[in-house]
N, C-alpha and C positions, 0 to 999 in steps of 0.2 A: 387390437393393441394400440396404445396411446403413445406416438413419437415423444421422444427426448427434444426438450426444447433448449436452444442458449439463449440465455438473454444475459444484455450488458448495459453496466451502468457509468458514466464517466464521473468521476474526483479531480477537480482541481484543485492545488493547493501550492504554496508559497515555501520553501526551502531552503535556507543555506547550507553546505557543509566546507569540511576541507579535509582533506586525502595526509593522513600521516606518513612521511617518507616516498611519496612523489615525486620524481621527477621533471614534474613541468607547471605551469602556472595551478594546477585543479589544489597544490598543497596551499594555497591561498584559503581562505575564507570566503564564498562565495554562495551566489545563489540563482537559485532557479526557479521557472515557475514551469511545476510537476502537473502533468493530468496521469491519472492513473486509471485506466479500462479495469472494471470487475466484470466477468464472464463466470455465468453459474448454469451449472445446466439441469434437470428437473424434466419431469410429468407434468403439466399444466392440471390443476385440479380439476376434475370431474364431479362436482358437485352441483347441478343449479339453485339449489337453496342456502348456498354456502358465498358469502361476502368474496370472497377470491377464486369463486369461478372462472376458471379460465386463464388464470395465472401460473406461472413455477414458482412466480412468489412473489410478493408484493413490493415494489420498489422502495417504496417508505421503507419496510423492516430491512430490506440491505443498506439504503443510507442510511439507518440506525447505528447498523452493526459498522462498518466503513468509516463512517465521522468519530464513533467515538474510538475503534481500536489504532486509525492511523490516521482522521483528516484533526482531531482536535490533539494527538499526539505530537503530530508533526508538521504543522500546518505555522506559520513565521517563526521558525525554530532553527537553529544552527544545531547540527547533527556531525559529532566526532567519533572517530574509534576511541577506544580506553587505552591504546597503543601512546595518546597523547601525554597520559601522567596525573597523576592528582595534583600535582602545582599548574598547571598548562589546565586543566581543566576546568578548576576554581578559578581560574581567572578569564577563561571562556563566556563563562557563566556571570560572572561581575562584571561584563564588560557585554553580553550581546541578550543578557537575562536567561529567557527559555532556551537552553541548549540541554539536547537529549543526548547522552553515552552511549553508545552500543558495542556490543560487544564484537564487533566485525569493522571492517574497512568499511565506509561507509560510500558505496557505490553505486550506483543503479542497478547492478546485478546484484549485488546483495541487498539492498533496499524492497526490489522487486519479491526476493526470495522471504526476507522475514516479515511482508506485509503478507505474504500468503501462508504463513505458518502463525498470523493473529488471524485470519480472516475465519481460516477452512475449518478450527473446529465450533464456529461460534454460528454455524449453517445450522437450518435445523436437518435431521436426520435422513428425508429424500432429496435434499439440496447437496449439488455435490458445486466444489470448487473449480470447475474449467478451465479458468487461466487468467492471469495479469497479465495488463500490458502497462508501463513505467515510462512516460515522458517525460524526457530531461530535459532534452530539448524539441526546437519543433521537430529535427528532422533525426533526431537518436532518442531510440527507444532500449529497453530489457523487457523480456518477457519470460512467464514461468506460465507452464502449462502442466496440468497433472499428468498427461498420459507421457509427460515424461521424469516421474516419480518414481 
C-alpha cells in the first residue's frame, strides 16, 4: 500500500482591506503582505512511464489552480464586506481601482475559509484539500484544515 503524502506550496501576495464596524484601528483601509500555505495530500503516482512519476501532483498545476482562483483575484487589491453599501463601495473602487466585495467580514479567518472553498473543488479527483495556513502577519496566522469540516 502506497502512503498518503502532504505536500505544500507557499503564495505570497499583497492585500489591503478594512473591517466594517470595527472597533479599533483594522476599520481603516489597510494592508498587508499575505503568504498563504496550500497543503494537498495524495498517493504519489505509481507510474514509471508516466511524466509525474512519483508526484501527488505536480507543483506547476497547483500554482495554476492557486494564482488564478485567489493570487491574481486578490493579489494589490482592497478587499471590503458588502456590509459597506453601494455608495461606500463605488467610491472604494474610484479611489483605490481593484477592490473585490465579498460577501463576509473580510478577515483572515474568513479569507482563509473562502480561499479553500475556491481551491478544494478545482483538485483533481484523488487530490484532497488538507489545509490553509493565511499569513497576515509575520507572527498571526488562520488556518483551515478539512479534517475539521
Amino acid at each position: 500500500m502506497s502512503p498518503v503524502i502532504r505536500v505544500t506550496k507557499e503564495f505570497p501576495f499583497e492585500m489591503a482591506h478594512a473591517l466594517w464596524n470595527y472597533d479599533g484601528p483594522c476599520r481603516n483601509v489597510h494592508g498587508h503582505s499575505y503568504r498563504l500555505f496550500v497543503t494537498i495530500s495524495g498517493i504519489p503516482l505509481n507510474d514509471p512511464g508516466h511524466p509525474k512519476h512519483g508526484m501527488v501532483m505536480d507543483f506547476t498545476d497547483l500554482k495554476a489552480i492557486v494564482r488564478k482562483e485567489i493570487v491574481e483575484v486578490f493579489d494589490h487589491a482592497v478587499v471590503v464586506g458588502h456590509n459597506f453599501g453601494e455608495e461606500k463601495t463605488a467610491l472604494f473602487k474610484k479611489l483605490f481601482g481593484n477592490t473585490v466585495v465579498v460577501t463576509y467580514q473580510p478577515t483572515c479567518e474568513n479569507l482563509v475559509a473562502d480561499f479553500a472553498s475556491r481551491i478544494s473543488p478545482l483538485l483533481p479527483e484523488n487530490i484532497r484539500l488538507h489545509s490553509l495556513r493565511l499569513y497576515e502577519t509575520a507572527t498571526s496566522f488562520a488556518e483551515w484544515h478539512s479534517s475539521d469540516q
